[in-house]
SERO-4910 file (N, C-alpha, C, O; in steps of 0.05 Angstrom, whole numbers):
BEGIN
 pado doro    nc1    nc2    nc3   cac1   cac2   cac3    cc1    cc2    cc3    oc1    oc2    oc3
  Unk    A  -5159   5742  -2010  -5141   5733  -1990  -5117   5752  -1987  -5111   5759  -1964
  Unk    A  -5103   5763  -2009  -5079   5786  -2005  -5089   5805  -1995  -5071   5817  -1983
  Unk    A  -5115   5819  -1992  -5129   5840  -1980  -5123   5837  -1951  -5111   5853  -1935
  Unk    A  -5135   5809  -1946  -5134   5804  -1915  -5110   5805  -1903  -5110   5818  -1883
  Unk    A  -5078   5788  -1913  -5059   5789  -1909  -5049   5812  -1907  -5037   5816  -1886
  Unk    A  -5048   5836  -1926  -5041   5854  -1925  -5048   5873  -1896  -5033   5885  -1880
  Unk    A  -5085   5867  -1898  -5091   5882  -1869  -5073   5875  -1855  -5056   5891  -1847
  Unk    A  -5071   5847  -1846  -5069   5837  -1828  -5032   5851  -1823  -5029   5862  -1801
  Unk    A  -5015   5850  -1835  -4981   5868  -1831  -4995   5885  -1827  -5006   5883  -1805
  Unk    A  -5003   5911  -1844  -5014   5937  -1838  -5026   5942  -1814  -5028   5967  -1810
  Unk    A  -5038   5925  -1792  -5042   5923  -1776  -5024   5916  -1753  -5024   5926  -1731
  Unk    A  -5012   5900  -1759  -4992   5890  -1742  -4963   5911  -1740  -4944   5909  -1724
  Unk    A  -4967   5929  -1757  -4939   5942  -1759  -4934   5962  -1736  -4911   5967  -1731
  Unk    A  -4953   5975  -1722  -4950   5995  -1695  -4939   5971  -1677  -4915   5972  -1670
  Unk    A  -4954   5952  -1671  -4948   5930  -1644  -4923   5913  -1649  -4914   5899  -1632
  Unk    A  -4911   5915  -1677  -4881   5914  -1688  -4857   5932  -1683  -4833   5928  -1681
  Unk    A  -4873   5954  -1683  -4851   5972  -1673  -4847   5973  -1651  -4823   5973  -1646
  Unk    A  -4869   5975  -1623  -4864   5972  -1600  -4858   5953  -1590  -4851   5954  -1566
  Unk    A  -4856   5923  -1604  -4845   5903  -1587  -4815   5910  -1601  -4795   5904  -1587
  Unk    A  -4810   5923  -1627  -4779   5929  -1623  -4760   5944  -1612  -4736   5943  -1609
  Unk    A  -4784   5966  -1604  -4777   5985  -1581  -4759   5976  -1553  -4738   5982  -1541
  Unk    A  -4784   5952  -1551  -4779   5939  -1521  -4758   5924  -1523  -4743   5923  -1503
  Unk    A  -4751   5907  -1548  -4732   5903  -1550  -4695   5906  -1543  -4675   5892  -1537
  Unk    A  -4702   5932  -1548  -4674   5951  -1537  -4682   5950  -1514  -4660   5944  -1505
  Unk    A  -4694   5950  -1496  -4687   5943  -1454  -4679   5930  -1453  -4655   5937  -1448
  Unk    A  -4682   5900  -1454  -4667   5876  -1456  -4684   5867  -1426  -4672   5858  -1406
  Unk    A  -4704   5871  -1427  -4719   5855  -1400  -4728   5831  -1409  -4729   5826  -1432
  Unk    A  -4735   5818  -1393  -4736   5792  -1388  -4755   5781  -1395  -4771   5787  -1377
  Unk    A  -4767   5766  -1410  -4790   5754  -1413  -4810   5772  -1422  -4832   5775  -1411
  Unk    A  -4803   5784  -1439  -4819   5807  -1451  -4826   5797  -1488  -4846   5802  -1500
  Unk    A  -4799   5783  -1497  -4794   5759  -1521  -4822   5752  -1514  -4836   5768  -1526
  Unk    A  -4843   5730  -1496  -4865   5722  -1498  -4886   5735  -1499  -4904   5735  -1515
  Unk    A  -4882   5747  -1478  -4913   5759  -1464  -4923   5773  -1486  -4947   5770  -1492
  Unk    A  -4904   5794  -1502  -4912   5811  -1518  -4921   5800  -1539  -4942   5791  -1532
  Unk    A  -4919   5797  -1553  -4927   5777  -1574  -4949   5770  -1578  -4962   5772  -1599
  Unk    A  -4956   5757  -1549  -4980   5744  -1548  -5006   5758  -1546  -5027   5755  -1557
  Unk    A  -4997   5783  -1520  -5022   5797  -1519  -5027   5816  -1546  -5048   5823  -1558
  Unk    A  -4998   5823  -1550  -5007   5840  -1581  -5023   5828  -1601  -5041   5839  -1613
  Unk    A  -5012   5798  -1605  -5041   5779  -1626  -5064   5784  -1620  -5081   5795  -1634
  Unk    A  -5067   5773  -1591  -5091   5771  -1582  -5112   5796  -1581  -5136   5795  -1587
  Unk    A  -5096   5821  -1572  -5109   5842  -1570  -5117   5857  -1604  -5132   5875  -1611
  Unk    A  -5102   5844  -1616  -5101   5854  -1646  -5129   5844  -1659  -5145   5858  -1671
  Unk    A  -5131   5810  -1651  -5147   5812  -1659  -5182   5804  -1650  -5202   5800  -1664
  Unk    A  -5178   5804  -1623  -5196   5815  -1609  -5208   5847  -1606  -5228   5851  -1592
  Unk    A  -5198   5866  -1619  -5209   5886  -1629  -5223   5890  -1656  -5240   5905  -1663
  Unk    A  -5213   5876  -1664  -5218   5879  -1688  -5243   5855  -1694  -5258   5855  -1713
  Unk    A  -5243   5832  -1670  -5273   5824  -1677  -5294   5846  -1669  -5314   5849  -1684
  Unk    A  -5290   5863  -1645  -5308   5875  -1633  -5305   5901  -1658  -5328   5909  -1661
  Unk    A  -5291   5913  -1671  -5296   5926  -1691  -5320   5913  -1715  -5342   5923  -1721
  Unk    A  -5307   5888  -1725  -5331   5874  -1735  -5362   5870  -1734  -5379   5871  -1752
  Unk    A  -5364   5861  -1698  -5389   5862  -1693  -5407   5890  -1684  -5432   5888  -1682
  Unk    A  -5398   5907  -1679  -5407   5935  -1686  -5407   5945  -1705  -5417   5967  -1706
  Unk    A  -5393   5931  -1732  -5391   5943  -1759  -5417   5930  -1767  -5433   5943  -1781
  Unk    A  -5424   5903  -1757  -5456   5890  -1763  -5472   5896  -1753  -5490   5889  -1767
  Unk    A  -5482   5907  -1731  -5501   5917  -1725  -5504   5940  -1733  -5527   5950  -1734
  Unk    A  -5486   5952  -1739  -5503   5987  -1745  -5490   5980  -1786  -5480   5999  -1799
  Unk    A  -5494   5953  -1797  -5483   5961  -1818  -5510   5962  -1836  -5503   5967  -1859
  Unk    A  -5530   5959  -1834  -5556   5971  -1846  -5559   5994  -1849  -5573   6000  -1868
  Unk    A  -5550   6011  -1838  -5553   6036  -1831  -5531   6050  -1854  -5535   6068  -1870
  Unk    A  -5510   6034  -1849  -5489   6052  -1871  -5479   6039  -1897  -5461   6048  -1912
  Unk    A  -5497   6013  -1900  -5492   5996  -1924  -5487   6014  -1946  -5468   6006  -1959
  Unk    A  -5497   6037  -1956  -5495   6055  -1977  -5462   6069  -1982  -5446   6071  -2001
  Unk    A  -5461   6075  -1960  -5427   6093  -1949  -5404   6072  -1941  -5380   6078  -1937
  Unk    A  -5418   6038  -1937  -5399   6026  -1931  -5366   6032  -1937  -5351   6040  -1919
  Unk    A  -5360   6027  -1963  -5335   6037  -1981  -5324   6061  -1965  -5303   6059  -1952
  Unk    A  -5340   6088  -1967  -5330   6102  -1961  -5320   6113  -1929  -5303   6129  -1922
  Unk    A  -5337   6097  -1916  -5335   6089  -1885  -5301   6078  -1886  -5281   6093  -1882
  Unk    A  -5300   6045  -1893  -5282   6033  -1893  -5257   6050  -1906  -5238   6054  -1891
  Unk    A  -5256   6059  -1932  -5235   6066  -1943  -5232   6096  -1918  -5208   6096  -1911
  Unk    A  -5241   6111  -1908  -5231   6130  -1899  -5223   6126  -1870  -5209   6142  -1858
  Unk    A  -5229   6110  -1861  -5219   6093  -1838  -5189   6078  -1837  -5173   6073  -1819
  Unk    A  -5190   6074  -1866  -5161   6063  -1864  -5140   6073  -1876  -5118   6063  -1879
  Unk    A  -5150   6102  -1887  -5127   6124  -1894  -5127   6140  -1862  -5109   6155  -1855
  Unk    A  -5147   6134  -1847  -5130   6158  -1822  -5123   6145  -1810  -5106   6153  -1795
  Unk    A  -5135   6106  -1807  -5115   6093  -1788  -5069   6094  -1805  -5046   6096  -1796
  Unk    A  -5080   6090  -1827  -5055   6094  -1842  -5040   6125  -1843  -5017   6127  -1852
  Unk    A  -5049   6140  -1838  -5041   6165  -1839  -5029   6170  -1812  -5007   6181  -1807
  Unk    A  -5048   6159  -1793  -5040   6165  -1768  -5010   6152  -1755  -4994   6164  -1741
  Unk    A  -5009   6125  -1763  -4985   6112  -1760  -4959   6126  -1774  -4936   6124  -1766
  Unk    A  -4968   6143  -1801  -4947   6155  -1805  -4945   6182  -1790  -4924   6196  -1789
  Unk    A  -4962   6187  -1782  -4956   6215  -1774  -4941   6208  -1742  -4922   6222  -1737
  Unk    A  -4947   6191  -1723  -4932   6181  -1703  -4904   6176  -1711  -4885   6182  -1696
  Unk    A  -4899   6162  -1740  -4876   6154  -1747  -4857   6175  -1751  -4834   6171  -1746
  Unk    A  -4865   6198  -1759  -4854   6226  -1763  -4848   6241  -1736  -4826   6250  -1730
  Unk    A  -4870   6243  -1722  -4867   6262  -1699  -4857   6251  -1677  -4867   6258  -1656
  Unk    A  -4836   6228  -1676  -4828   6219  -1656  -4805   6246  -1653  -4801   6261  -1672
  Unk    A  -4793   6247  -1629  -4771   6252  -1620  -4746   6242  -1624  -4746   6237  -1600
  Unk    A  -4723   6233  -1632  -4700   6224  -1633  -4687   6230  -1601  -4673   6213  -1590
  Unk    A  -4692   6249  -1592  -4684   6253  -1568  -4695   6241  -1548  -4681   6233  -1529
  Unk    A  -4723   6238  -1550  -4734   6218  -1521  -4726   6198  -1519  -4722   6186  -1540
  Unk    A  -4722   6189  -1498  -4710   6171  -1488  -4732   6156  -1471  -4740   6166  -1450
  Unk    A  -4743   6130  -1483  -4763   6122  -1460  -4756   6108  -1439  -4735   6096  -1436
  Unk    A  -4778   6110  -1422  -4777   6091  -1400  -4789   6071  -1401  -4814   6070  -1404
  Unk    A  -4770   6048  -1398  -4788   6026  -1397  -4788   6005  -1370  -4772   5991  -1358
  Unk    A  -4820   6014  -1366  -4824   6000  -1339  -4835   5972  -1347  -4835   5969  -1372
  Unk    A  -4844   5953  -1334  -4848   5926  -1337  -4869   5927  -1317  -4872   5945  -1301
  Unk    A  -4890   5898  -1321  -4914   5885  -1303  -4930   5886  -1330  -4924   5895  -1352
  Unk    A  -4952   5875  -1321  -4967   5859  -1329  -4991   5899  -1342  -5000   5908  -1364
  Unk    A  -4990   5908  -1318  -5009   5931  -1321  -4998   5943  -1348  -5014   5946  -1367
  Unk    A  -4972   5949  -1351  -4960   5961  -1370  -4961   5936  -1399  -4959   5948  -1421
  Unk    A  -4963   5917  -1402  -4962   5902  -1415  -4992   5914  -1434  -4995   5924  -1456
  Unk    A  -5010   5907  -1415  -5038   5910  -1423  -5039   5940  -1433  -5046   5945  -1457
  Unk    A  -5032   5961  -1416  -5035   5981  -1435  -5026   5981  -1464  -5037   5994  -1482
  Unk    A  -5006   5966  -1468  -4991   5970  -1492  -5007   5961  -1517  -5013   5973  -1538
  Unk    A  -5011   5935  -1507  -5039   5917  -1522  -5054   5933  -1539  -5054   5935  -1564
  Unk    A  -5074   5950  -1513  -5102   5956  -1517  -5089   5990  -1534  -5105   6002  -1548
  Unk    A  -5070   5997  -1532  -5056   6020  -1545  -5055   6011  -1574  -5068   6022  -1592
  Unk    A  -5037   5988  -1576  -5036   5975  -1609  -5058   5969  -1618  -5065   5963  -1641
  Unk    A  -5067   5972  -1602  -5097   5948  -1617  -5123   5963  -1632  -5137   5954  -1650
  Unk    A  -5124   5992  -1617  -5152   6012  -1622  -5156   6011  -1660  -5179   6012  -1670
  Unk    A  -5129   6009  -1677  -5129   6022  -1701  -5148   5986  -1702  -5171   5987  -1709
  Unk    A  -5137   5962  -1695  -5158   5940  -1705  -5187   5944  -1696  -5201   5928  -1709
  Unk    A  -5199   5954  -1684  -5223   5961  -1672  -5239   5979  -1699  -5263   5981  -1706
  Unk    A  -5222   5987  -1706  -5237   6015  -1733  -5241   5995  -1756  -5261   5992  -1770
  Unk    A  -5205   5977  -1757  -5204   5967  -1790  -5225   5942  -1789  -5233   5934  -1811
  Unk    A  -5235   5926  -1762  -5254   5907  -1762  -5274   5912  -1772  -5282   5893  -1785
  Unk    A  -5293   5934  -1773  -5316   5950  -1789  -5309   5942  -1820  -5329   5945  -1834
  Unk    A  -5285   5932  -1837  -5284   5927  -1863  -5283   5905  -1871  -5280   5899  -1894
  Unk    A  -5284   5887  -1845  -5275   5854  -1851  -5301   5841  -1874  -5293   5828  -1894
  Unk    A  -5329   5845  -1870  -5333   5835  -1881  -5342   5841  -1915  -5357   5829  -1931
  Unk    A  -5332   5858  -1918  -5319   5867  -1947  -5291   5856  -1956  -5281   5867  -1976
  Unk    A  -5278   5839  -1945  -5259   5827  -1949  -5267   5801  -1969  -5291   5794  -1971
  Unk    A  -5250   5790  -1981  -5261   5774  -2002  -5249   5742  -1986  -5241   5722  -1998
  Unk    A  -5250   5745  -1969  -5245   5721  -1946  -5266   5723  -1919  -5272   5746  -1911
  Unk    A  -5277   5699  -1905  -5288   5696  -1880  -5273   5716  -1858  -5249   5720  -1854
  Unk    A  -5294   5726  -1847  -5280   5747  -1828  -5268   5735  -1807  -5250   5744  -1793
  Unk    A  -5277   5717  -1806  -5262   5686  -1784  -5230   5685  -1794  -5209   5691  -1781
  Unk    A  -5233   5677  -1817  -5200   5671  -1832  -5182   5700  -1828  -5158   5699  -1833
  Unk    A  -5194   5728  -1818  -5184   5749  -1827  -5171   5761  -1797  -5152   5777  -1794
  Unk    A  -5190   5743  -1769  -5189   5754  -1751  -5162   5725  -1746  -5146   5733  -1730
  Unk    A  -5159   5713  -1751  -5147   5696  -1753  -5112   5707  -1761  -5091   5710  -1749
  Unk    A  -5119   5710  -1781  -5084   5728  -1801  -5087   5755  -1778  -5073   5751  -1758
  Unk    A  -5092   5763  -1778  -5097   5789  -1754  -5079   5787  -1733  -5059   5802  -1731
  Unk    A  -5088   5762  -1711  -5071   5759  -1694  -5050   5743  -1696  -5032   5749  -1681
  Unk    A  -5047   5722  -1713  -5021   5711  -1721  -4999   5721  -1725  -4978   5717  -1713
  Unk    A  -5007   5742  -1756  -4983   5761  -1757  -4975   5776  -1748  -4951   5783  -1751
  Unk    A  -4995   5787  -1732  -4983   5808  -1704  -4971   5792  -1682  -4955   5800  -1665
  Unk    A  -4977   5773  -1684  -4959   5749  -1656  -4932   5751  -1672  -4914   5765  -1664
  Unk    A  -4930   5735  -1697  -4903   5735  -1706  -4896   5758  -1719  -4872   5754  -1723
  Unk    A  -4900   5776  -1728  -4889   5807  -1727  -4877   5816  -1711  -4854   5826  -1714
  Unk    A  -4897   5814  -1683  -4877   5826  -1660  -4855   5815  -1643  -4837   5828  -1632
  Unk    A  -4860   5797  -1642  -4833   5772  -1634  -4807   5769  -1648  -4786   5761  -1639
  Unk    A  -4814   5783  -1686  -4794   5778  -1695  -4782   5810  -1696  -4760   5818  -1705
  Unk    A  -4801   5824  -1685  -4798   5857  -1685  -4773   5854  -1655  -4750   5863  -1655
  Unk    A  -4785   5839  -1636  -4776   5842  -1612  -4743   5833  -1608  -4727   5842  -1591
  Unk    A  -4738   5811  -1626  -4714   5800  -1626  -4698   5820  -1648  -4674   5825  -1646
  Unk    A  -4714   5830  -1668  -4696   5847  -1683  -4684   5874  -1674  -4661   5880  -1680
  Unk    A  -4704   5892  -1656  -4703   5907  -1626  -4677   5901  -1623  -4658   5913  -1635
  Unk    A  -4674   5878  -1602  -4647   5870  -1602  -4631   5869  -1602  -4616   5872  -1583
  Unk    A  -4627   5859  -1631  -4599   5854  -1648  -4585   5879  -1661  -4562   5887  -1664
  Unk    A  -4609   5888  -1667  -4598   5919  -1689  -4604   5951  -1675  -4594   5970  -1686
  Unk    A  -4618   5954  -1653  -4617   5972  -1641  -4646   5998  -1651  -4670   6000  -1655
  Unk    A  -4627   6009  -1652  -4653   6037  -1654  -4665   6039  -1692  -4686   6049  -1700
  Unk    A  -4642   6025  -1709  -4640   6032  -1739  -4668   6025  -1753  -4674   6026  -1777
  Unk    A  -4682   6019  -1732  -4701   6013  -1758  -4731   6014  -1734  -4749   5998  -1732
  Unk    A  -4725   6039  -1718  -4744   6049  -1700  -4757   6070  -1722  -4744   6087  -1735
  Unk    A  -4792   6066  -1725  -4802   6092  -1744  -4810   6077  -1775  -4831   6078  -1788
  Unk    A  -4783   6061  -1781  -4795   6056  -1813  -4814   6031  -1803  -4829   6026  -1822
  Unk    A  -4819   6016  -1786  -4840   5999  -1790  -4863   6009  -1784  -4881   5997  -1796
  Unk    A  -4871   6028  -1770  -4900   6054  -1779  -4910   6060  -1802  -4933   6062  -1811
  Unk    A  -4878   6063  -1813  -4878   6081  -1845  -4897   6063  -1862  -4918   6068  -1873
  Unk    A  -4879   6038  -1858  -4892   6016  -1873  -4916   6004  -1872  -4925   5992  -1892
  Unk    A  -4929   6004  -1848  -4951   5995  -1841  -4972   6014  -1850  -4992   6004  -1860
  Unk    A  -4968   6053  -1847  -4993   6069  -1859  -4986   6072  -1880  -4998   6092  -1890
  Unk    A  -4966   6060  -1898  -4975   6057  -1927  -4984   6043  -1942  -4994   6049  -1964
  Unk    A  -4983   6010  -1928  -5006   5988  -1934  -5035   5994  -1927  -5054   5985  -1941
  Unk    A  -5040   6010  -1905  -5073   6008  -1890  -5067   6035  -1917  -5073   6022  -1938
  Unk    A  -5062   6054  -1923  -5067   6081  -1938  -5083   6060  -1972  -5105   6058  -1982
  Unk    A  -5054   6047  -1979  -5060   6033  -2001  -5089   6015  -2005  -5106   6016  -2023
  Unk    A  -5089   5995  -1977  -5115   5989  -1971  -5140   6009  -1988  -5155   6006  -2008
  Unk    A  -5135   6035  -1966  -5165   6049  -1962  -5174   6057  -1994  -5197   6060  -2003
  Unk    A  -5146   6058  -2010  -5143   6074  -2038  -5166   6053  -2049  -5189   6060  -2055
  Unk    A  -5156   6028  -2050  -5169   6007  -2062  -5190   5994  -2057  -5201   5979  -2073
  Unk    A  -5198   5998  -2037  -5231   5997  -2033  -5252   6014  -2039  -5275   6008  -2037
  Unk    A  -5238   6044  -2049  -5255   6058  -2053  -5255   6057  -2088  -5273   6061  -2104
  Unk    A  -5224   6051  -2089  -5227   6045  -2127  -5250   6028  -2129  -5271   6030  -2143
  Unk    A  -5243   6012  -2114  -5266   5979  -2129  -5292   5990  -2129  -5301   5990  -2152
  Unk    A  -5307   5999  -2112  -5334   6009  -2112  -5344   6036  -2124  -5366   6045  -2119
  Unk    A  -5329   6046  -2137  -5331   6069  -2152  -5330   6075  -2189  -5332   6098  -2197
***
């Protein structure tokens, strides 16, 4: 179950940062919407990661481990390496609608699409996992979005940091266990 929970922040931590991003605009009704599609899309990728992790998982039953664990050192690597190479100087734009909403989603969401291929090596129902998945990404980002906010830019970057060092730690430990 801590496996799954864990995914499930480590996952949620990119669509945490950008709803704290958005946060600092101060637009309107963005507190909801975001939230929701970030759950949803979180973990709606991550079933469709799942069910393409089962069909072709005959094929890689042998490399499973090593599939999974290296999947979630570059999904984890990669969030840090975004977390690093931001700019301090850019200044974004933030436009609003629905179109822009959805991109944002299906942007947060790709790293659940990869980490769903490991669900069912989880020591919980992949049901229960896709479950914590989008929950904590619903309330991650909502509480990312109000924290946005309140506190400003200070803590733009370390929630990346934090998130590709849980998926890194993840990948470490799935490859310990099977080795």
């Amino acid at each position: 179950m801590g496996e799954a929970i864990a995914l499930a922040f480590g996952l949620a931590m990119d669509a945490t940062a950008i709803a704290a991003a958005r946060g600092l605009s101060r637009q309107r009704g963005e507190g909801a919407i975001l939230p929701l599609l970030f759950g949803l899309f979180q973990a709606g990728m991550a079933a469709l990661g799942w069910l393409l992790g089962e069909a072709g998982g005959k094929y890689i039953e042998e490399y499973d481990h090593w599939v999974a664990a290296g999947l979630l050192v570059l999904i984890g690597g990669k969030l840090l390496y975004d977390a690093f190479k931001r700019d301090d100087d850019d200044d974004e734009e933030y436009t609003t609608g629905i179109g822009t909403y959805l991109l944002l989603a299906i942007a947060t969401s790709i790293d659940a699409a990869a980490a769903g291929i490991t669900l069912p090596m989880l020591a919980v129902s992949p049901w229960l996992a896709l479950a914590l998945i989008g929950g904590v990404t619903f309330a991650c980002s909502a509480i990312g979005y109000r924290v946005g906010r309140a506190v400003g830019r200070r803590l733009e970057g370390k929630l990346e940091i934090i998130g590709g060092l849980v998926l890194i730690g993840l990948g470490v430990r799935v490859l310990a266990q099977h080795l």
